[in-house]
C-alpha positions, 0 to 999 in steps of 0.5 A: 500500500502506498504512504499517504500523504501528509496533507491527505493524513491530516485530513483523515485525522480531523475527520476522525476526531469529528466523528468521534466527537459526534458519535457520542451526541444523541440524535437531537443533540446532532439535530440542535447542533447542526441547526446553530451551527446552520443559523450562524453561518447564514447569519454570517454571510447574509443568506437569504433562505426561505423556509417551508412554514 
């Protein structure tokens, strides 16, 4: 097998710490959290979204 690259190592690193940060969060914990972290970048960038009522 080939060596991977550092870049693409570092990559899976982080990729691997997220998970293992989220796997512990139950399903309306990740829900919460992906809508905050949702809410803040489009308050960031000025986004309009329109949603379903």
């Amino acid at each position: 097998m080939p060596k991977e690259p550092k870049p693409m190592r570092e990559i899976h690193q982080i990729q691997e710490r997220f998970f293992n940060k989220e796997r512990k969060l139950s399903s309306r914990e990740r829900i919460r959290k992906l809508h905050k972290e949702a809410t803040e970048i489009i308050r960031k960038y000025g986004l309009k979204i329109k949603t379903a009522v």
